[in-house]
C-alpha positions in Angstrom: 67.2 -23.4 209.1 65.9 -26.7 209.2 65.6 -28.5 205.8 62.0 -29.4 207.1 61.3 -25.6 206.7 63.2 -25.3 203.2 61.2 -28.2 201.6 57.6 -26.3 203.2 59.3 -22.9 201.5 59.8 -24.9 197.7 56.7 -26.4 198.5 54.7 -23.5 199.0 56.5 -20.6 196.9 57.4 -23.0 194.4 61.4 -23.3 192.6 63.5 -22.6 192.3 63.9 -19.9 194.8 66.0 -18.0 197.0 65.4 -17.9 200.8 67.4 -15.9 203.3 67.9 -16.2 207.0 67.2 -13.0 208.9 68.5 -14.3 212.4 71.5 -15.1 210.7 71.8 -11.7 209.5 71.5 -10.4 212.6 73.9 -12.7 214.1 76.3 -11.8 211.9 76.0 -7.9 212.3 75.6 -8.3 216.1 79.4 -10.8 216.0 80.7 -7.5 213.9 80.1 -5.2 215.9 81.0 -6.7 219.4 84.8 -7.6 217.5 85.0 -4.1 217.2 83.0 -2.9 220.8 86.4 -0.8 221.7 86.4 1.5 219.4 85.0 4.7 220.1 82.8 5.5 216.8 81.8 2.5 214.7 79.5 2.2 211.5 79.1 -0.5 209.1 77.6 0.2 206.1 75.8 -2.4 204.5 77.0 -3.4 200.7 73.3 -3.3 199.1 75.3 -4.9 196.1 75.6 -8.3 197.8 71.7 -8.2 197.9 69.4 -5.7 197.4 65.9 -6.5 198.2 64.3 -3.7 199.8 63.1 -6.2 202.9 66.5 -6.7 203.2 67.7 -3.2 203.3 64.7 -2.1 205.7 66.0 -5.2 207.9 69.9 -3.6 207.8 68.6 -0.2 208.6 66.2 -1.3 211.8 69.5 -2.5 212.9 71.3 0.8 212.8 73.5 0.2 209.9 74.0 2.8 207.0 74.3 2.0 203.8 77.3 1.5 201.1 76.1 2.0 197.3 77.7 1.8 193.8 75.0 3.5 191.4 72.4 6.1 191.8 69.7 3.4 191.6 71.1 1.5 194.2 71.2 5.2 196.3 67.4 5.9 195.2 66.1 2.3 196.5 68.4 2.9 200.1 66.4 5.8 200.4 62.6 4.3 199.9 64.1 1.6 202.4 64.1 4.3 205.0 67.5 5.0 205.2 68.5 8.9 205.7 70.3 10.6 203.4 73.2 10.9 205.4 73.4 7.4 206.0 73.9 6.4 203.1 77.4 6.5 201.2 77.7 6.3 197.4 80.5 4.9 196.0 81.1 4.1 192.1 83.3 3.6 189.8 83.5 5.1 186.3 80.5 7.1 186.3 79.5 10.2 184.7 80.2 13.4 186.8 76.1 14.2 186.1 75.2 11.1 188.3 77.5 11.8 191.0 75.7 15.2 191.5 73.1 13.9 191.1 73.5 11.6 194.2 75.1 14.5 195.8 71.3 16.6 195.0 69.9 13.8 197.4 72.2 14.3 200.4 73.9 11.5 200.4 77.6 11.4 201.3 80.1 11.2 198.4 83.2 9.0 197.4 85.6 9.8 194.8 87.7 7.4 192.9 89.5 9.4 190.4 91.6 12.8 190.1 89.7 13.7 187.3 86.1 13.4 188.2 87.4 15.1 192.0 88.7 18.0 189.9 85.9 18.1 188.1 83.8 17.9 191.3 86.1 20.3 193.2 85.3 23.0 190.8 81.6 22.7 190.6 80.9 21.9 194.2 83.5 22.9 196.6 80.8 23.4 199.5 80.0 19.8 199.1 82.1 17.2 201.2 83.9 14.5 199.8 85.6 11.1 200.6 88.3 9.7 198.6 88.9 6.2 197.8 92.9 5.3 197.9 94.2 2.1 195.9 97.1 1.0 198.4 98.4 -1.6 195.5 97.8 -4.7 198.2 96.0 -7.9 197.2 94.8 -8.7 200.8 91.9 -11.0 198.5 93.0 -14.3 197.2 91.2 -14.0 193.7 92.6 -11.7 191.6 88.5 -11.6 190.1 87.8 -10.2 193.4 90.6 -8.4 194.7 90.5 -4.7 193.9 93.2 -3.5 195.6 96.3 -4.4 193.5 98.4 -2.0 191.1 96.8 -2.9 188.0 93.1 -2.4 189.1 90.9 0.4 187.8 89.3 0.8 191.8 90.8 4.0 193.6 93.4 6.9 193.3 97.2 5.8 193.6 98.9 6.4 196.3 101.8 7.1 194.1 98.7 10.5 192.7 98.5 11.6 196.9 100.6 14.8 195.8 98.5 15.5 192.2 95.2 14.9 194.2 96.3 17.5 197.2 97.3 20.1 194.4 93.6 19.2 193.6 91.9 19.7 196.9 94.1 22.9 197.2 93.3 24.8 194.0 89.4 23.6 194.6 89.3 24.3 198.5 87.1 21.5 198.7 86.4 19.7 202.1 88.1 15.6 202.3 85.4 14.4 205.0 87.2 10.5 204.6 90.0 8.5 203.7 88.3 4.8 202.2 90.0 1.7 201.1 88.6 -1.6 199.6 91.3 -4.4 198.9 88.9 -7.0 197.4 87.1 -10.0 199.1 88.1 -13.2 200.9 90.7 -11.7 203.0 92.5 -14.3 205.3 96.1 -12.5 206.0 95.0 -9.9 208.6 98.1 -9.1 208.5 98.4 -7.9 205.2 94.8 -6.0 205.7 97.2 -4.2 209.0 99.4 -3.0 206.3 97.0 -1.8 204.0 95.7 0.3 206.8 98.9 1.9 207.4 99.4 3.3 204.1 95.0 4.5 205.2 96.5 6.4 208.2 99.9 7.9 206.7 97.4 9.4 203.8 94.8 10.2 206.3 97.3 12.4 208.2 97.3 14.8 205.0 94.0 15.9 205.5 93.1 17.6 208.5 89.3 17.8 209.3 88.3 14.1 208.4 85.5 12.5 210.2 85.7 9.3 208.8 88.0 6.9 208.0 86.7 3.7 205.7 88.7 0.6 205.5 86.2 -1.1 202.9 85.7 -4.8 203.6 85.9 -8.4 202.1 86.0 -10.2 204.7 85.8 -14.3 203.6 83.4 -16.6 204.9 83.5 -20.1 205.0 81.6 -21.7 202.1 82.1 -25.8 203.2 82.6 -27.3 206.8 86.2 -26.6 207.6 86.7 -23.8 205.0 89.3 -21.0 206.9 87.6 -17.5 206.9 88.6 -14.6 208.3 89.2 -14.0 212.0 87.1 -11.4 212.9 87.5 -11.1 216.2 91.6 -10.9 216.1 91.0 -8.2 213.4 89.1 -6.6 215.5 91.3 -6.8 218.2 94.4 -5.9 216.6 92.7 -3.0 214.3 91.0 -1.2 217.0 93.8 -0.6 219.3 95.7 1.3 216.3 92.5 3.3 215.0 92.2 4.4 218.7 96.2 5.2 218.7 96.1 6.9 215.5 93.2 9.3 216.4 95.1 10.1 219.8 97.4 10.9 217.1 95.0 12.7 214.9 94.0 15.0 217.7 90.1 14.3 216.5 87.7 11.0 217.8 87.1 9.8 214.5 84.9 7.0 213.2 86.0 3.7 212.0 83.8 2.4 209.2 83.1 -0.7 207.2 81.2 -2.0 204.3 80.5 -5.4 204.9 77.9 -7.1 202.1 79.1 -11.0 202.1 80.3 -11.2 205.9 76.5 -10.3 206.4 74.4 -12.0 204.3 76.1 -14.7 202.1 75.7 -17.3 205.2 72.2 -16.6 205.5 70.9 -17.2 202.3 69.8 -20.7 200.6 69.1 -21.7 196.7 66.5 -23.9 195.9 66.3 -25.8 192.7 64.4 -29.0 191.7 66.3 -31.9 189.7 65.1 -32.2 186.6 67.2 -34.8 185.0 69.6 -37.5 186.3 71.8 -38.8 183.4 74.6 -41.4 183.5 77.4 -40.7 181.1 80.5 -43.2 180.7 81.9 -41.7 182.9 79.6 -39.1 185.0 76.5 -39.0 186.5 75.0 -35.5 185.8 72.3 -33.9 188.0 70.9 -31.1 186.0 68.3 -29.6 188.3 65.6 -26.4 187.0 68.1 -23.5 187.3 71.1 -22.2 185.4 73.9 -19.5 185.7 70.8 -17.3 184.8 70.4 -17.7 188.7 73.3 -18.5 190.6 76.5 -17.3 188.4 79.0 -17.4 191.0 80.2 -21.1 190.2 80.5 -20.1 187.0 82.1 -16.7 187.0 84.3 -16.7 189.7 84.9 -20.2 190.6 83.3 -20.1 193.4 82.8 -23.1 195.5 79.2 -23.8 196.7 78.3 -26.6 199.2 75.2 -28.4 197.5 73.0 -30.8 199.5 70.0 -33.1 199.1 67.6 -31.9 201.5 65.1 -34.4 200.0 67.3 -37.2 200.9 69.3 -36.3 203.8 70.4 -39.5 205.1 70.8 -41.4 201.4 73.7 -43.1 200.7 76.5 -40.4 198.9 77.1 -40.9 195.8 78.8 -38.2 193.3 77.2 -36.3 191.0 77.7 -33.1 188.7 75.3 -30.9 190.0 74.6 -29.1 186.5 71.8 -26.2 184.8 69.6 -26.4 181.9 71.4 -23.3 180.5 72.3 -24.3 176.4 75.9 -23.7 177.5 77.7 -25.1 180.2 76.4 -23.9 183.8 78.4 -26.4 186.2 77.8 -25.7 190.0 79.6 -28.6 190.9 82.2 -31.2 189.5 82.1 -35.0 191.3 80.3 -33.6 194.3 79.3 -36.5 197.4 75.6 -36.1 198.1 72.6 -37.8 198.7 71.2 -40.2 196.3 69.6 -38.1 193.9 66.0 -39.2 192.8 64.3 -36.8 189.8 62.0 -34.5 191.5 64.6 -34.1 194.6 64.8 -30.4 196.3 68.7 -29.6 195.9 70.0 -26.8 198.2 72.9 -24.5 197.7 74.1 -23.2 200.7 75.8 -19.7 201.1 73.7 -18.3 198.7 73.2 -15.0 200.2 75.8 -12.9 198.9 75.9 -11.5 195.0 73.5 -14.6 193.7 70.1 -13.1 193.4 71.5 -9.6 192.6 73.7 -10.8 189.3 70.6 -12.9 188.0 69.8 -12.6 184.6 66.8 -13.5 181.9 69.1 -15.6 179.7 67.7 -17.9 177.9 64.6 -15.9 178.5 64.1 -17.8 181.6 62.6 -16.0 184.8 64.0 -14.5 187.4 63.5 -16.6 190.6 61.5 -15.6 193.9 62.7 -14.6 197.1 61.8 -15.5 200.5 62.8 -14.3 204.4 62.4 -16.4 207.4 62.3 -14.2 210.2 61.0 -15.7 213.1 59.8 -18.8 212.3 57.7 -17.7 208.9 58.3 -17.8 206.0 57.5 -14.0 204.2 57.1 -13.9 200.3 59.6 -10.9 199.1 60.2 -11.0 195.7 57.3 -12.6 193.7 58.6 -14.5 190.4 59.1 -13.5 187.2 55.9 -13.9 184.3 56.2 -13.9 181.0 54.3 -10.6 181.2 57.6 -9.5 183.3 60.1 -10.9 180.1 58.3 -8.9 177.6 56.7 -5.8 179.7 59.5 -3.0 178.5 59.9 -4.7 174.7 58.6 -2.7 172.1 56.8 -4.8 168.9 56.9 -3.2 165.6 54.4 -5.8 164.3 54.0 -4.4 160.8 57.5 -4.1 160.0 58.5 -7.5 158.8 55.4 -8.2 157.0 56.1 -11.7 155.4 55.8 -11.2 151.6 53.6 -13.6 149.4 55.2 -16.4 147.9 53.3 -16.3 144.7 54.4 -15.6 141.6 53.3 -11.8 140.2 50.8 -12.4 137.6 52.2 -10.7 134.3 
């Protein structure tokens, strides 16, 4: 996008405000899918967790993906998105059994992390198929805050459990539709993802009527010019010639499935915020623009690395600043960053936004949740109007008479 159109965005919707690129998105789904064209049975299923907004969703499923969920209300808004039942996979993580079948009531397919809720599931439901999420104990992520595949994490059934969960599948005589993996996010050693999927296959060959197997995702993208990411087409290349091997193997044409979330949509999307404030320090120059970790946590809760630019001031002389919120705690977004000479009243612009920033905002601080915007095809489409006060206070309950305040006169004796 140009940064003409992202100053006519703040302009119009006002900030700050997330916007999100849909021919991006679609680049990005289209660049998956063609890394992987040799495989036989393909489906990626969008993470709604990375971003939610039902445009979004509607814009995944017009492009034939299904869809990957963690929690019955994620499940619930796939479905008024347009997505069939059988589309959509649901796949949490220390839930109660009752919202599992519950999920399972709406025909959606289901994913099992633990022998105890499977057992539990077996008993109940044995008509019902089920996938099962192995933990293969390999980091292929390089944050241990986002890397979910590693011994110690609470994601997934042991591979060390494979014979306790057969005994469980054997007693129930339930049906194991898939085998599904997820080692964490920002993976760059495809080799290491290779070997993850090995341990997928040799598990996979337990079960013999599978029609799916699901090797998760995480796939990093790069979040500053130069920034290494994964190499999707080599993965693509290298992966697809074994799945195709193994189901020669298998004796079954099975399908190959991700869940990509980040690789999809993080590149697409753009924060808006306005500066506020620029304060000289001894030894800093602050730039505290009208936005906080309320909006955009990421910086702040994983360390993540966001590449901020003055699109008010594109061809200023670079100075550095701490790019900073007006959170009362510390909300830093950047340390000693080189950008534009920032003026007061500036439109900043965090890039990469896309990804797991609208969907982990908060009302801390009692500050309002930001709107959202999608350019698709040259306009720019309101999709999430912005929070009111009315919004802060509409599910608050006010006991008005119950802290009366009490006279402060004496009793007359």
């Amino acid at each position: 996008m140009k940064h003409s159109d992202l100053l006519n965005i703040a302009e119009e919707f006002g900030d700050p405000i997330y916007v999100y690129d849909s021919e991006k998105i679609i680049s990005q789904f289209k660049r998956l899918t063609n890394a992987f064209k040799k495989v036989r049975k393909l489906k990626l299923n969008y993470a709604a967790k990375a971003l939610s907004n039902l445009t979004i969703l509607r814009l995944m499923n017009s492009l034939g993906s299904g869809l990957d969920t963690v929690s019955i209300q994620e499940v619930k808004l796939g479905l008024l998105a347009g997505f069939k039942p059988e589309a959509i996979i649901y796949t949490p993580n220390g839930v109660s059994l009752e919202e599992i079948e519950e999920a399972a009531a709406l025909g959606v397919r289901i994913n099992i992390d633990n022998l105890s809720i499977l057992e539990q599931f077996g008993n109940k439901h044995p008509d019902i198929p089920v996938c099962i999420r192995i933990n293969p104990h390999v980091m292929a992520g390089g944050n241990s805050n986002i890397s979910v595949g590693h011994i110690d994490s609470k994601f997934g059934i042991s591979i060390h459990q494979i014979p306790h969960l057969l005994r469980i599948v054997d007693l129930t005589k339930m049906r194991i539709n898939g085998i599904h993996m997820h080692t964490g996010s920002d993976i760059l050693d495809i080799d290491v993802f290779l070997y993850a999927s090995e341990i997928l296959f040799e598990t996979a060959k337990n079960f013999k009527n599978l029609d799916f197997i699901d090797f998760g995702s995480g796939f990093k993208v790069p979040y500053k010019a130069g920034d290494i990411e994964t190499n999707i087409e080599e993965l693509g290349e290298k992966l697809s010639g074994r799945f195709n091997e193994f189901c020669e193997e298998y004796g079954k044409e099975l399908t190959l499935a991700f869940e990509p979330g980040k690789f999809l949509v993080s590149e697409a999307g753009y924060f808006l915020a306005r500066v506020n404030v620029v304060k000289q320090t001894t030894s800093t120059v602050f730039a505290s623009v009208d936005s906080g970790f309320n909006h955009f946590i990421r910086p702040m809760l994983y360390g993540a690395s966001h590449e901020i630019i003055n699109i008010s001031n594109p061809k200023g002389k670079e100075r550095y600043y701490s790019v900073v919120g007006y959170i009362c705690e510390t909300d830093t977004f950047g340390n000693n960053r080189r950008i534009n000479e920032i003026t007061e009243g500036d439109i900043l612009c965090f890039k990469n936004s896309g990804a797991y920033c609208f969907t982990m905002a908060s009302n801390y601080n009692s500050r309002y949740r930001p709107a959202e915007v999608l350019w698709h095809e040259g306009k720019a489409l309101l999709i999430r109007q912005r929070e009111s006060f009315d919004d802060l206070i509409r599910n608050q309950i006010e006991v008005k008479d119950l802290f009366e305040r009490k006279s402060e006169k004496a009793p007359v004796k």
